[in-house]
C-alpha positions as CSV (number, residue, x, y, z in Angstrom):
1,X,-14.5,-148.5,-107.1
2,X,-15.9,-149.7,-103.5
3,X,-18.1,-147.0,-101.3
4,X,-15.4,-145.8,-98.7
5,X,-18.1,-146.9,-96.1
6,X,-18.8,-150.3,-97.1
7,X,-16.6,-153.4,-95.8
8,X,-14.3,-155.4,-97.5
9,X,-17.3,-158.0,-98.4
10,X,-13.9,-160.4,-99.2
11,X,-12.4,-160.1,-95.7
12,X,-12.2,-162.4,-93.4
13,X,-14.7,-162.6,-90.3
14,X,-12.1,-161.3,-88.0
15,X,-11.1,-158.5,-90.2
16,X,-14.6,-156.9,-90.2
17,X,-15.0,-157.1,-86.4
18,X,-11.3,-155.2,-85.4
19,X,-12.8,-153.0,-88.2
20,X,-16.0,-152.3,-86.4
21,X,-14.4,-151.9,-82.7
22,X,-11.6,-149.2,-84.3
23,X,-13.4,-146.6,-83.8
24,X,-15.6,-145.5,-80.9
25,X,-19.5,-144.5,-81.0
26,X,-20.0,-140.4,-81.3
27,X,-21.3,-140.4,-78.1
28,X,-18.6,-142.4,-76.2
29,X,-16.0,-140.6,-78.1
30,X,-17.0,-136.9,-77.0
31,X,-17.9,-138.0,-73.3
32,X,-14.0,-139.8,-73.2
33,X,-13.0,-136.4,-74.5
34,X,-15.1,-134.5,-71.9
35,X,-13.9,-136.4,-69.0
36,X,-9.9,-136.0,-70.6
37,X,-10.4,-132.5,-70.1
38,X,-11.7,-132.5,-66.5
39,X,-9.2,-134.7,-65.8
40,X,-6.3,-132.5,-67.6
41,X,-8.2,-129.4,-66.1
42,X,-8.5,-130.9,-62.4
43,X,-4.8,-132.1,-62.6
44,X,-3.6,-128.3,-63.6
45,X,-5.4,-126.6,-60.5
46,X,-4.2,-129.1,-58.2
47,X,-0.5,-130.4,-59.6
48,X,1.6,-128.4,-56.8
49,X,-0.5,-129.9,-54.1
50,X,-0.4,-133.4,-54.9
51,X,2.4,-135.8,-55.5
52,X,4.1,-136.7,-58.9
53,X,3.0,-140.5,-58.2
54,X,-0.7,-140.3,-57.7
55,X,-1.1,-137.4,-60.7
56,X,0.4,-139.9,-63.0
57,X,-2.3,-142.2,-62.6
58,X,-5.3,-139.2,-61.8
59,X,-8.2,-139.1,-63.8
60,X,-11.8,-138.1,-63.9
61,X,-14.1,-141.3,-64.3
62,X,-17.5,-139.4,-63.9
63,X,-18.4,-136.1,-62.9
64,X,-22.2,-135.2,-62.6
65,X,-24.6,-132.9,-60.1
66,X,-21.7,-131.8,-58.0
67,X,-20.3,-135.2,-57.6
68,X,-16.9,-136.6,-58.5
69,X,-15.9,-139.8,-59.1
70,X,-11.7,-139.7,-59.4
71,X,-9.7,-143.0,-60.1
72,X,-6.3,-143.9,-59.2
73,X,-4.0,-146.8,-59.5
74,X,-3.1,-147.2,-55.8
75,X,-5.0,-148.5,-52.4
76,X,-2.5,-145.5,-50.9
77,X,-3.2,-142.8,-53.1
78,X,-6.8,-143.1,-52.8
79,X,-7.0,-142.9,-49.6
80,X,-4.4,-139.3,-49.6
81,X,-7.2,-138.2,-51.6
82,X,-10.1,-139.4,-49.2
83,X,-8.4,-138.0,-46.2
84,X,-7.8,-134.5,-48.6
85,X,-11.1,-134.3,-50.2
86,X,-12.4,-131.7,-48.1
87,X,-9.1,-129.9,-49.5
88,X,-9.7,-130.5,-52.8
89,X,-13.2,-129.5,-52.6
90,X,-12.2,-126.1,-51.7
91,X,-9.6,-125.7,-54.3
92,X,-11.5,-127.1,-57.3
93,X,-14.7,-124.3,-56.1
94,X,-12.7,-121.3,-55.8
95,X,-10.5,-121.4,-58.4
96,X,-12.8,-123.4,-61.2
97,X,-16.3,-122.6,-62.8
98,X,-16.0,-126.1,-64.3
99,X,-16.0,-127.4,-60.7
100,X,-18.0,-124.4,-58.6
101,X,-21.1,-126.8,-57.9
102,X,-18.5,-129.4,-56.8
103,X,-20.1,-131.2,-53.4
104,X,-18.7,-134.5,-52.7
105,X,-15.5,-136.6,-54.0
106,X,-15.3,-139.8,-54.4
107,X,-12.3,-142.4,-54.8
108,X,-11.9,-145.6,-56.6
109,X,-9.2,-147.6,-57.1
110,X,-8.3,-149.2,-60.5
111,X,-5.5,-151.6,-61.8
112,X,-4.4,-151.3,-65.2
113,X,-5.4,-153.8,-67.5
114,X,-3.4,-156.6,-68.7
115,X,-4.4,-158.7,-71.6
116,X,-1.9,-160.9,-72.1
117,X,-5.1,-163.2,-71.7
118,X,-7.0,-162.4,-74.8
119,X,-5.0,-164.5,-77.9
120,X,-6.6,-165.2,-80.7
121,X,-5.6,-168.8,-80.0
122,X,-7.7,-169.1,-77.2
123,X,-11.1,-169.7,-77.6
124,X,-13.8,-167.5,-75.0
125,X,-15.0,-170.2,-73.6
126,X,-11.9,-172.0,-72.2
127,X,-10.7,-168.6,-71.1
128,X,-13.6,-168.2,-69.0
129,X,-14.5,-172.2,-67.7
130,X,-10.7,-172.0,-66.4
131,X,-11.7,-171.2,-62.7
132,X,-7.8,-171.9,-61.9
133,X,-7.6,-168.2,-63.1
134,X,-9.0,-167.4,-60.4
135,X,-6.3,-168.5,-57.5
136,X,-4.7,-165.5,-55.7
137,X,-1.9,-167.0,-53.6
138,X,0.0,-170.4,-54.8
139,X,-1.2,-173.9,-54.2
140,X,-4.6,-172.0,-53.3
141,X,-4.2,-172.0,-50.0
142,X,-6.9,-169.6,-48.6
143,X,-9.3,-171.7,-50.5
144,X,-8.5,-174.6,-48.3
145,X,-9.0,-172.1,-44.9
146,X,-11.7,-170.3,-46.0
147,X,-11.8,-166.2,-45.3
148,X,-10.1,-164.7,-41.8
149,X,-12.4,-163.3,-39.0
150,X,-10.4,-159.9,-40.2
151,X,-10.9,-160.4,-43.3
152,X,-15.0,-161.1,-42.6
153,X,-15.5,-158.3,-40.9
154,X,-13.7,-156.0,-43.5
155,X,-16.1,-157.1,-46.1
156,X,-19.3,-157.0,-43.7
157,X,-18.4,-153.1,-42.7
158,X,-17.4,-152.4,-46.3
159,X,-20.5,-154.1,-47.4
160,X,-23.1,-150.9,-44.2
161,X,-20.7,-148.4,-45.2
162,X,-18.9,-148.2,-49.1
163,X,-21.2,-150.7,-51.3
164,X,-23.6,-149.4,-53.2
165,X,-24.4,-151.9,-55.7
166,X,-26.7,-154.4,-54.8
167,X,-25.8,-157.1,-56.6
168,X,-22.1,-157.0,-55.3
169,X,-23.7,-156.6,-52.1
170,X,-25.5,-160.2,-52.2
171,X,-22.2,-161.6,-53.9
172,X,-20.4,-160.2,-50.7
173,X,-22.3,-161.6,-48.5
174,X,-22.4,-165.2,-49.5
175,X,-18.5,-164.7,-50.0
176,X,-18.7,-164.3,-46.2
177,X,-21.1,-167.0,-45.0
178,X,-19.9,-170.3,-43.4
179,X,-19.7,-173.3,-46.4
């Protein structure tokens, strides 16, 4: 009889690697678990306060040295939270010893994932050398323009004031320079 632990040395190529990504690394799997139960903890204290649409998609991403890093799947309900984080501060302090060194809340906005991309009839590299993939609006339109003067400045102030990263910075920046 085969070692439990060993692979299937007859399977195919593709067998072993959805075999390998079933399950999570230890230390991925306990800090998905930790930030479940912020998230479940978090959502408890403040359910009355908030509404049914931006709990739904609540959850902790990171939460280290008094800062908080909450996602959410809307422009809108990140920015109820921004304007109430000062709010939420308070609440998470007094009534939580998980949260009592809580300082500063951020807000990021993620979309859900959709891979409807990823076939196993596709190959990687066709998937990724497709730049059509890539067009927002039909025919492509804004490509033909180039960016707004709104739309400029929006990136150059969220570039001083919300950017961190410096790399997306740089990317930014040539995104808004004349061609």
């Amino acid at each position: 009889m085969q070692h439990p632990l060993k692979p299937n040395h007859l399977a195919k190529r593709i067998d072993h690697q959805k075999s390998a990504a079933s399950s999570l690394p230890k230390s991925l799997s306990e800090k998905c678990s930790e930030l479940n139960l912020l998230t479940q903890e978090m959502k408890a204290l403040i359910g009355r306060g908030l509404p049914e649409e931006i709990l739904k998609s609540l959850w902790v991403v990171k939460y280290e040295e008094g800062q908080l890093v909450l996602s959410v799947q809307s422009q809108t309900a990140a920015n109820h939270l921004r304007y109430q984080s000062n709010n939420l501060i308070n609440i998470l302090k007094e009534q939580s010893l998980t949260f009592s060194v809580l300082k500063n809340i951020d807000v990021i906005v993620t979309y859900p994932a959709s891979i409807d991309h990823l076939n196993e009839n596709q190959s990687y590299s066709n998937l990724h050398s497709n730049q059509s993939n890539l067009t927002l609006s039909k025919g492509g339109s804004h490509n033909k323009r180039g960016l707004t003067e709104t739309t400029k400045r929006t990136i150059t102030h969220t570039l001083e004031h919300v950017i961190k990263d410096e790399r997306l910075k740089a990317s930014l920046k040539r995104l808004t320079k004349p061609n």
